[in-house]
Every structure is written in structure tokens, then in C-alpha cells.
MISEGU-281525 format. One record per atom (N, C-alpha, C, CB): residue number from 1; atom name; x, y, z. Coordinates in Angstrom, 2 decimals. Each point is the difference from the previous one (the first is absolute). Glycine has a CB too. Layout:
BEGIN
   resi   name         x         y         z
    NUM     CA         X         Y         Z
...
// end
This chain:
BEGIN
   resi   name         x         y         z
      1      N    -11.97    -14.99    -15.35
      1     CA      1.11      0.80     -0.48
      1      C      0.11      1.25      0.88
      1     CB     -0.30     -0.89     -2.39
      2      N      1.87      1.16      2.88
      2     CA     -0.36      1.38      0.64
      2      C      0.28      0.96     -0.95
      2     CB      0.48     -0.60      2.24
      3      N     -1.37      1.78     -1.92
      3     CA     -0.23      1.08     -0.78
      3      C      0.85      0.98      1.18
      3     CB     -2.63     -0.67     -1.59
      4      N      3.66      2.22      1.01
      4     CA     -0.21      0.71      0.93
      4      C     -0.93      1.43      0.08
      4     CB      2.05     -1.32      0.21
      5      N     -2.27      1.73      0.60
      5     CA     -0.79      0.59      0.42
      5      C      0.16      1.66      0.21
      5     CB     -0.37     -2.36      0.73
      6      N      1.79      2.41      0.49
      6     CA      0.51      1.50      0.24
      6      C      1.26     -0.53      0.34
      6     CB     -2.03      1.59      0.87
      7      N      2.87     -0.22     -1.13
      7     CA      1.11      0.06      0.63
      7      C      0.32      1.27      0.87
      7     CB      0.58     -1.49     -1.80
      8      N     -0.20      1.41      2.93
      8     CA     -0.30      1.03      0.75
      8      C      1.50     -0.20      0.73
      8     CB     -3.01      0.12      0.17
      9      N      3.68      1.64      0.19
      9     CA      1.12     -0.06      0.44
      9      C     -0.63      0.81      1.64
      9     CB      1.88     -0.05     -2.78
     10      N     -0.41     -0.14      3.12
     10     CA     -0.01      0.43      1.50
     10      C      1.61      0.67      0.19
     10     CB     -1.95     -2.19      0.96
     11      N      2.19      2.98     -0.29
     11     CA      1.23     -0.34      0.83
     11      C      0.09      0.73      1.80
     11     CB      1.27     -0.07     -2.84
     12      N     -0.22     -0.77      3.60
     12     CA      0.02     -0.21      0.88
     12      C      1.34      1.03      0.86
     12     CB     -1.41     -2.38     -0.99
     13      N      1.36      2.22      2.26
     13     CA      0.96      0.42      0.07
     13      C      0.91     -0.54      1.70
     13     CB     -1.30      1.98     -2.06
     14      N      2.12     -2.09      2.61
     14     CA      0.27     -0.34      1.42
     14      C      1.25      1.18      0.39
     14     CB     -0.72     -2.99     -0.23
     15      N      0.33      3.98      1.19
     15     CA      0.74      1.29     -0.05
     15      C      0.98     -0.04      1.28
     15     CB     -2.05      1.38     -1.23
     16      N      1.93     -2.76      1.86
     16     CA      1.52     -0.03      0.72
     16      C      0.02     -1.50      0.18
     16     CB      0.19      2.45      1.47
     17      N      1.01     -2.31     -1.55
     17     CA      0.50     -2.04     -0.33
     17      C      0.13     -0.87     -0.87
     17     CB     -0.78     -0.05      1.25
     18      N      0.39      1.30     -2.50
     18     CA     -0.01     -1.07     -0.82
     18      C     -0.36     -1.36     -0.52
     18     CB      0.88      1.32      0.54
     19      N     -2.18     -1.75      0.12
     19     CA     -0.43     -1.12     -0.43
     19      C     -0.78     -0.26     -0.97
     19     CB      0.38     -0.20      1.70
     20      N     -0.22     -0.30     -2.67
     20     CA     -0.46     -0.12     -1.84
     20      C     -1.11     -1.10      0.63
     20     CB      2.66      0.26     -2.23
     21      N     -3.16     -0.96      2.88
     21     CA     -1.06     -0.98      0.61
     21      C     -1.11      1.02     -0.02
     21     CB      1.46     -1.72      1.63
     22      N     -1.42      2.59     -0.89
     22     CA     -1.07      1.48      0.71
     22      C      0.21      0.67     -0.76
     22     CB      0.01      0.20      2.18
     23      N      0.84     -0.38     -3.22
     23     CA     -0.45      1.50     -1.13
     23      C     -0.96     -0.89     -1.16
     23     CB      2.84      1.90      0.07
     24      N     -2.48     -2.70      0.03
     24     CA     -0.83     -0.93     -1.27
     24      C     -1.19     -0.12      0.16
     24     CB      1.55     -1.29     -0.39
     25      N     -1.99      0.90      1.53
     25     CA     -1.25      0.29      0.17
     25      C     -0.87      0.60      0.28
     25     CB      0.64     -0.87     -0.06
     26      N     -0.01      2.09      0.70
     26     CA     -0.44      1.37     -0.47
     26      C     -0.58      0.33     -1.71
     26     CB      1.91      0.56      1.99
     27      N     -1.14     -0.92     -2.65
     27     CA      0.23     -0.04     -1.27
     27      C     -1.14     -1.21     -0.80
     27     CB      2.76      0.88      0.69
     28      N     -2.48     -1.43      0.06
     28     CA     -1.84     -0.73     -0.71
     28      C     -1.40      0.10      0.70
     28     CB      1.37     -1.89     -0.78
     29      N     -1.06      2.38      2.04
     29     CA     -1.35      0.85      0.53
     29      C     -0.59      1.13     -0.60
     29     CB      0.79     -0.59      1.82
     30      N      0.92      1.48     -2.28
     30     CA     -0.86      1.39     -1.02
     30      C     -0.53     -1.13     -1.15
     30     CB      1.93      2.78      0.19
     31      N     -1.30     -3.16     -0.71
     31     CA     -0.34     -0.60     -1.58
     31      C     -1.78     -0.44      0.45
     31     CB      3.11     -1.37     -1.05
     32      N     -3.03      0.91      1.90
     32     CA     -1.75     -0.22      0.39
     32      C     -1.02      0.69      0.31
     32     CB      0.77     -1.27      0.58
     33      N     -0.18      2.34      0.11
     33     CA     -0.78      1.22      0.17
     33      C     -0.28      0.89     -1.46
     33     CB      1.11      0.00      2.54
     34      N     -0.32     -0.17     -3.57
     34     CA     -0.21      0.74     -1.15
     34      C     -1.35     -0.86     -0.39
     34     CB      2.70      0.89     -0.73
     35      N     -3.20     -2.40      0.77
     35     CA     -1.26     -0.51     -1.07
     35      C     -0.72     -0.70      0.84
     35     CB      1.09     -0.30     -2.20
     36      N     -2.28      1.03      1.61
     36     CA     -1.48     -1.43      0.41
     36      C     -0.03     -0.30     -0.93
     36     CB     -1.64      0.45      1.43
     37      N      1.37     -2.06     -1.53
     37     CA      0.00     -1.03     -1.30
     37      C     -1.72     -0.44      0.12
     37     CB      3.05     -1.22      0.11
     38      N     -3.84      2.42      0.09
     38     CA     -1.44     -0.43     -0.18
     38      C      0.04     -0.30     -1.34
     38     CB     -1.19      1.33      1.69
     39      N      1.73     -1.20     -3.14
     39     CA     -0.44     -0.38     -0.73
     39      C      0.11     -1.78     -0.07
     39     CB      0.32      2.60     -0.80
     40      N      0.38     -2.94      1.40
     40     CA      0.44     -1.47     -0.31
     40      C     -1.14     -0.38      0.56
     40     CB      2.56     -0.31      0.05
     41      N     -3.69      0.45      1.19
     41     CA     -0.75     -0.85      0.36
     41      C     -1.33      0.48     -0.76
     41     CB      1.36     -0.61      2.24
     42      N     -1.38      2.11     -2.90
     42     CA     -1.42      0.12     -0.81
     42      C      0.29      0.28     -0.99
     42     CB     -1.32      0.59      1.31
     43      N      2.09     -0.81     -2.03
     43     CA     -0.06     -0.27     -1.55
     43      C      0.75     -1.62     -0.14
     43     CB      0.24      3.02     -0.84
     44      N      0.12     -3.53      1.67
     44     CA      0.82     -0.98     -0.67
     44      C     -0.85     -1.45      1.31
     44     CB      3.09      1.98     -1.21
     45      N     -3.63     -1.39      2.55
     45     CA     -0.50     -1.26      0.44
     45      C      0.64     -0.39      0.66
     45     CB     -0.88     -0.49     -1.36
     46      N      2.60      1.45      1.95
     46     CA      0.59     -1.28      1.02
     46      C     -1.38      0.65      1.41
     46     CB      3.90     -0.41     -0.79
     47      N     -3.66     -0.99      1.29
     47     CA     -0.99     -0.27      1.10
     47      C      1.34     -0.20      1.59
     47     CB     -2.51     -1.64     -2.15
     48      N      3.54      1.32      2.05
     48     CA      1.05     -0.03      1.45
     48      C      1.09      0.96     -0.73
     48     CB     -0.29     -2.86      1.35
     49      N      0.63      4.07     -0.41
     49     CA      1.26      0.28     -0.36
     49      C      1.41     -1.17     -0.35
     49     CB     -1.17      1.99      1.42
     50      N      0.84     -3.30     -0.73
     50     CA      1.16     -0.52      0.36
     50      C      0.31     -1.12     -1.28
     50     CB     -0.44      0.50      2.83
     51      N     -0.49      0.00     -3.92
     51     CA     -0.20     -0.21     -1.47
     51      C      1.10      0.75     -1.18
     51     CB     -2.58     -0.20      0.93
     52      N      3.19      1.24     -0.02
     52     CA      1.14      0.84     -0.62
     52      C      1.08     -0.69      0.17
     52     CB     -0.86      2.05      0.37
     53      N      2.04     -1.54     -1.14
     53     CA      1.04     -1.15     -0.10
     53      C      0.99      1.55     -0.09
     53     CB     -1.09     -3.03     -1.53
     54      N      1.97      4.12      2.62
     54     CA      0.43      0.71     -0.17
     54      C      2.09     -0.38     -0.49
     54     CB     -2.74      1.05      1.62
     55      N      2.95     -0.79     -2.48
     55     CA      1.64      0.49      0.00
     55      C      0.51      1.16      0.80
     55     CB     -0.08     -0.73     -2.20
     56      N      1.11      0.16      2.56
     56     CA      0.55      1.87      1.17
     56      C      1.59     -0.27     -0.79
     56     CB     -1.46      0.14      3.69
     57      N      1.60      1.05     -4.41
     57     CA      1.48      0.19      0.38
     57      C      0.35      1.16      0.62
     57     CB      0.50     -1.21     -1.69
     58      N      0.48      0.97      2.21
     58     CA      0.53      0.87      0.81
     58      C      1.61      0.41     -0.21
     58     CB     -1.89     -0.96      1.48
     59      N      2.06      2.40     -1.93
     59     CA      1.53      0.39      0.01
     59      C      0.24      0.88      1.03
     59     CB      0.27     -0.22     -2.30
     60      N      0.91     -0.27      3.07
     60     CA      0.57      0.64      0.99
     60      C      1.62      0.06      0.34
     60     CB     -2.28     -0.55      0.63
     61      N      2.78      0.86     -0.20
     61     CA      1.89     -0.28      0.33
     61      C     -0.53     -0.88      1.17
     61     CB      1.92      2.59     -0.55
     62      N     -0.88     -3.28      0.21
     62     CA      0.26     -1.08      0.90
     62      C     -0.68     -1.65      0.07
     62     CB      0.38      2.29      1.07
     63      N     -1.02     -2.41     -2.75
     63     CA     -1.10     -0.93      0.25
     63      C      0.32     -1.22      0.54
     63     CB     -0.99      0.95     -1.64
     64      N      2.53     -1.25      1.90
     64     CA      0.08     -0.83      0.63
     64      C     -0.32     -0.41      1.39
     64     CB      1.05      0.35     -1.62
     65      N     -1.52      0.78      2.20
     65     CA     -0.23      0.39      1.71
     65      C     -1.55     -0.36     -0.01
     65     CB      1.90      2.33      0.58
     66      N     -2.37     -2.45     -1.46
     66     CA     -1.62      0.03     -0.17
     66      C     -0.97     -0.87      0.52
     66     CB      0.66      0.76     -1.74
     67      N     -1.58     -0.81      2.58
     67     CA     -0.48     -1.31      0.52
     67      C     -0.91     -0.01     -1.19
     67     CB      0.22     -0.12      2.81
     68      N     -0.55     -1.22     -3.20
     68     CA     -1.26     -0.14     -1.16
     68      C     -0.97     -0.27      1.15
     68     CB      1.06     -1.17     -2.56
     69      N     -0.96      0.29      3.38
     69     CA     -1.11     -0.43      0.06
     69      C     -1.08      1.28      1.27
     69     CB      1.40     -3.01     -0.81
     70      N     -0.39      3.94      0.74
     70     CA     -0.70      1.09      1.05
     70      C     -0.78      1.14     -0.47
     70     CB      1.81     -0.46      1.29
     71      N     -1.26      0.41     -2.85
     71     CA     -0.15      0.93     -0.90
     71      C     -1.48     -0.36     -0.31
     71     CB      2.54      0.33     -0.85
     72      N     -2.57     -1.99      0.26
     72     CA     -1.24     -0.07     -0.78
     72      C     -1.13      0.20      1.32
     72     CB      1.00     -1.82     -2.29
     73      N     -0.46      1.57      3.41
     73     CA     -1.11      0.66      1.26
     73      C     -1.22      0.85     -0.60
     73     CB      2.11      0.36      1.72
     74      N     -1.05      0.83     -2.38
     74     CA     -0.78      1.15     -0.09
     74      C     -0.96      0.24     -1.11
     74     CB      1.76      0.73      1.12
     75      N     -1.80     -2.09     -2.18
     75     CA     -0.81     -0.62     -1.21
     75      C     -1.74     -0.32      0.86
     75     CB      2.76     -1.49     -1.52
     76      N     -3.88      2.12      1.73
     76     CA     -1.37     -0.07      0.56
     76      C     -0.08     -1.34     -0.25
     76     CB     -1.10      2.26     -0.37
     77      N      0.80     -2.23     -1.13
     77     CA     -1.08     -0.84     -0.56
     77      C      1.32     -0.97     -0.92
     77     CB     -2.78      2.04     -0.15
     78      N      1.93     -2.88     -0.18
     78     CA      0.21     -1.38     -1.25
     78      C      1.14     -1.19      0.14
     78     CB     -0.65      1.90     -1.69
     79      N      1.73     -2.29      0.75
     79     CA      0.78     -0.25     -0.20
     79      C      1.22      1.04     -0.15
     79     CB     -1.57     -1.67     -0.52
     80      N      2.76      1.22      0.46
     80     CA      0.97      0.80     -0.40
     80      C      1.19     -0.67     -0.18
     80     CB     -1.03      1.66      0.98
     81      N      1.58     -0.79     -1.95
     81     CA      1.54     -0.51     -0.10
     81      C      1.06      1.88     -0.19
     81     CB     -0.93     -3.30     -1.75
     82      N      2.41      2.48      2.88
     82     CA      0.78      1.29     -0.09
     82      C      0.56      0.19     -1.13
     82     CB      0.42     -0.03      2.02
     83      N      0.63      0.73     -2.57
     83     CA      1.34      0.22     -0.40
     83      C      0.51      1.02      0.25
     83     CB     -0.29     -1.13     -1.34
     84      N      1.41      1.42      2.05
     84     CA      0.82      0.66      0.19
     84      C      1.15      0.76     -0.75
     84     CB     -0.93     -1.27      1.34
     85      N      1.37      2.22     -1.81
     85     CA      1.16      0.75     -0.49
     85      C      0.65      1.39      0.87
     85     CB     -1.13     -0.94     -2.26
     86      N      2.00      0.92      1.82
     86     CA      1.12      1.24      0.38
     86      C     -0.88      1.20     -0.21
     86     CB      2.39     -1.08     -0.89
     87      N     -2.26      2.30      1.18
     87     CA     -0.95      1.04      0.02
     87      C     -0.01      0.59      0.84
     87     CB     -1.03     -0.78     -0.97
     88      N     -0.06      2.07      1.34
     88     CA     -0.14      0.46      1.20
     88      C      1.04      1.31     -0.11
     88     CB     -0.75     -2.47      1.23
     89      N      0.77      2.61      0.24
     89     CA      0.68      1.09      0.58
     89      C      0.97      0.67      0.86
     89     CB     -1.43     -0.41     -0.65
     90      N      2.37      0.01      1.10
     90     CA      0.71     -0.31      1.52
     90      C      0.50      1.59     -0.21
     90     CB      1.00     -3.15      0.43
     91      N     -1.20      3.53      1.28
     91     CA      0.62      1.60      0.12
     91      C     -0.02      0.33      1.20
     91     CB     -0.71      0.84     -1.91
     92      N      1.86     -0.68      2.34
     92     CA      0.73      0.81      1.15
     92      C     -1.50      0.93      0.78
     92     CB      2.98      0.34     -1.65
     93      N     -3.67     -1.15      3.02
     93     CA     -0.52      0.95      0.58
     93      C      0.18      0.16      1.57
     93     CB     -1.40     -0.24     -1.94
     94      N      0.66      0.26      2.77
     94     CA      0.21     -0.03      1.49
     94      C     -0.14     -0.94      0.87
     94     CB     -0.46      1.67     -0.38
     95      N      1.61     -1.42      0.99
     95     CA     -0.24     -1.38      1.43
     95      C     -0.62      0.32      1.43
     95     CB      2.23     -0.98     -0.86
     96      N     -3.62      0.13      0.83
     96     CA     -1.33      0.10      0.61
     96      C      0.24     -1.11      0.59
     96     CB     -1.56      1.23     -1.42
     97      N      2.20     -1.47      3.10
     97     CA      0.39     -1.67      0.07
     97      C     -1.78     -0.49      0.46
     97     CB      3.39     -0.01      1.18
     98      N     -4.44      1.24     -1.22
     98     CA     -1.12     -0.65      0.61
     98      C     -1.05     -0.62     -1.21
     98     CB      0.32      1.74      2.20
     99      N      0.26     -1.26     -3.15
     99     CA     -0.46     -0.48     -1.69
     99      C      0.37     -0.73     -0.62
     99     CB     -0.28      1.38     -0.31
    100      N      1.80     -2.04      0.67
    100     CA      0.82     -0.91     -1.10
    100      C      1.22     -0.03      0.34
    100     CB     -1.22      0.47     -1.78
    101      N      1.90     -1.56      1.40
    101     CA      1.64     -0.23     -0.01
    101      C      1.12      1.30     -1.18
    101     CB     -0.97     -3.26      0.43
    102      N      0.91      3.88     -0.06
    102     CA      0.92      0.93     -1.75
    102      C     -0.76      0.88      0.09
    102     CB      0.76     -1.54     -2.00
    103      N     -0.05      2.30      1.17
    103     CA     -0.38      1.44     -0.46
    103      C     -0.52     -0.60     -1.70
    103     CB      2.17      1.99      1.79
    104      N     -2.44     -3.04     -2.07
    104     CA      0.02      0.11     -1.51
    104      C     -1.72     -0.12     -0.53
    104     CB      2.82     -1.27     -0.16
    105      N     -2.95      2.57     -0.50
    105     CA     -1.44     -0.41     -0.84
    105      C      0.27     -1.07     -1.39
    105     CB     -1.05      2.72      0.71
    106      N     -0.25     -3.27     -0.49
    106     CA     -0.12     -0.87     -1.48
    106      C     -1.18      0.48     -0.64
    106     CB      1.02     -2.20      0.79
    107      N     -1.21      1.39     -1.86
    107     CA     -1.07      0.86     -1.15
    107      C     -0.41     -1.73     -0.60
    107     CB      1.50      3.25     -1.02
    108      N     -2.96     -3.53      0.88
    108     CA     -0.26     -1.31     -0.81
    108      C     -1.03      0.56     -0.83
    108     CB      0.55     -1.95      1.69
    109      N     -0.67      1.38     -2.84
    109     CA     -0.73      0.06     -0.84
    109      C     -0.86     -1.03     -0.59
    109     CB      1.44      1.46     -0.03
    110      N     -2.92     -1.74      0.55
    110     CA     -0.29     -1.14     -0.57
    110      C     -0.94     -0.36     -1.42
    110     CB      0.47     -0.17      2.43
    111      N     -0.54     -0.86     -2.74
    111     CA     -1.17      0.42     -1.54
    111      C     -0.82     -1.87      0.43
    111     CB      2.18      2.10     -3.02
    112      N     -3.33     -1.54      3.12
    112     CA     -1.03     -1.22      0.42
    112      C     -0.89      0.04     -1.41
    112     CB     -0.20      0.30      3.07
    113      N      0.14     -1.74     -3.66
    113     CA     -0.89      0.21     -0.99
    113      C     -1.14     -1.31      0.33
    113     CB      1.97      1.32     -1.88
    114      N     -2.80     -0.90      1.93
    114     CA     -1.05     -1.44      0.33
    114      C     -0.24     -0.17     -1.46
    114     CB     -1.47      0.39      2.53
    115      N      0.82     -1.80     -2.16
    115     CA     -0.66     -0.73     -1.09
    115      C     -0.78     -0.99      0.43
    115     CB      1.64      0.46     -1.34
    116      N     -2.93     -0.60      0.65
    116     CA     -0.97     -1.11      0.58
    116      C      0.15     -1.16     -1.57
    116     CB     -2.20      2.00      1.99
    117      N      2.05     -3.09     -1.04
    117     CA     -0.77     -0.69     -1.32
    117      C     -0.99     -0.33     -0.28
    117     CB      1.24     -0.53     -0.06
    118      N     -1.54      0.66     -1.27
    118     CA     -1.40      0.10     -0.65
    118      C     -0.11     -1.23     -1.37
    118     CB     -0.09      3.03      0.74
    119      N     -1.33     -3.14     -0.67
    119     CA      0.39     -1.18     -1.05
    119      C      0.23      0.40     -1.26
    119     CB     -1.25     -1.44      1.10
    120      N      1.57      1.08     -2.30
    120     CA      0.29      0.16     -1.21
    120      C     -1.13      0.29     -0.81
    120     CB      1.78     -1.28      0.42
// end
């Protein structure tokens, strides 16, 4: 049965060009940098990180622009599954042609919740 464990947020950001791909995972790199999940391997026994089974959602503008499969890149350890929604941030900033296509910042927000399974 999976049990969960933590839920840990992040958010991201891409400050010219606007690409919601590079802000997202920005956005689940912080979310990772916020937790060590030592408790899962000494109180609970997982023995492989790759024993975690993480959820990512991610809200941003534009989720239609979104690569999934570049995003979950930025997932270390386990399994995973995405979902995507509307969200985020879009706002008028500077055009850096050595940084990005546009002047447009984006904003992602992600929420990763692992869960291992454990027996009953």
C-alpha cells in the first residue's frame, strides 16, 4: 500500500523567454532542496531511494508549452507521475537575446509528494 510521506513545495522561475520547461524545474529542484527524507530509510527501512514513488504538480501559465518529460528530468530519485494546471506567473521583463527569446518572466510552482510502499 502506498503510504505518503511529505509534501514539499518549490517554486521556480525563467527571467527571460519565458520558458515554463526551465522554470518548472527550477521549481522542483527548490522543492528538493527544502527535504532530506532520512526518516524514510531509518525509521521506516527504505533501503533504494528508487523505492519512492514521487507526484509533481506543477502550476504555471502556459501549461500547455510544458515539456513533461523534461520536467520529470529534474525528479532524483524513484518513480513519478506529472499533472499539470494553469497557475504561475507571467510578467513583462527584459530582453537579454544572450539569455532567452522575449522579454517575458514566468513563475512555476511545484508540489512533490512522495510515497513509498509499505506493507499493511
Amino acid at each position: 500500500m502506498l503510504k505518503r510521506y511529505i509534501v514539499e513545495i518549490g517554486t521556480g522561475m525563467d527571467l527571460h523567454g519565458g520558458d515554463v520547461t526551465n522554470a518548472a524545474q527550477k521549481a522542483i529542484k527548490d522543492a528538493v532542496s527544502h527535504s532530506c527524507l532520512c526518516g524514510l530509510f531509518d525509521i521506516i527501512g527504505l533501503t533504494d531511494p528508487n523505492q519512492m514513488h514521487v507526484e509533481v504538480k506543477i502550476a504555471c501559465p502556459y501549461p500547455e508549452r510544458l515539456n513533461h518529460q523534461e520536467v520529470l528530468k529534474a525528479v532524483p530519485f524513484g518513480s513519478t507521475k506529472l499533472e499539470v494546471v494553469g497557475g504561475g506567473l507571467s510578467v513583462r521583463g527584459l530582453h537579454v537575446p544572450e539569455l532567452g527569446e522575449g522579454d517575458t518572466i514566468v513563475v512555476a510552482v511545484a508540489a512533490l509528494t512522495v510515497y513509498v510502499d509499505v506493507p499493511e
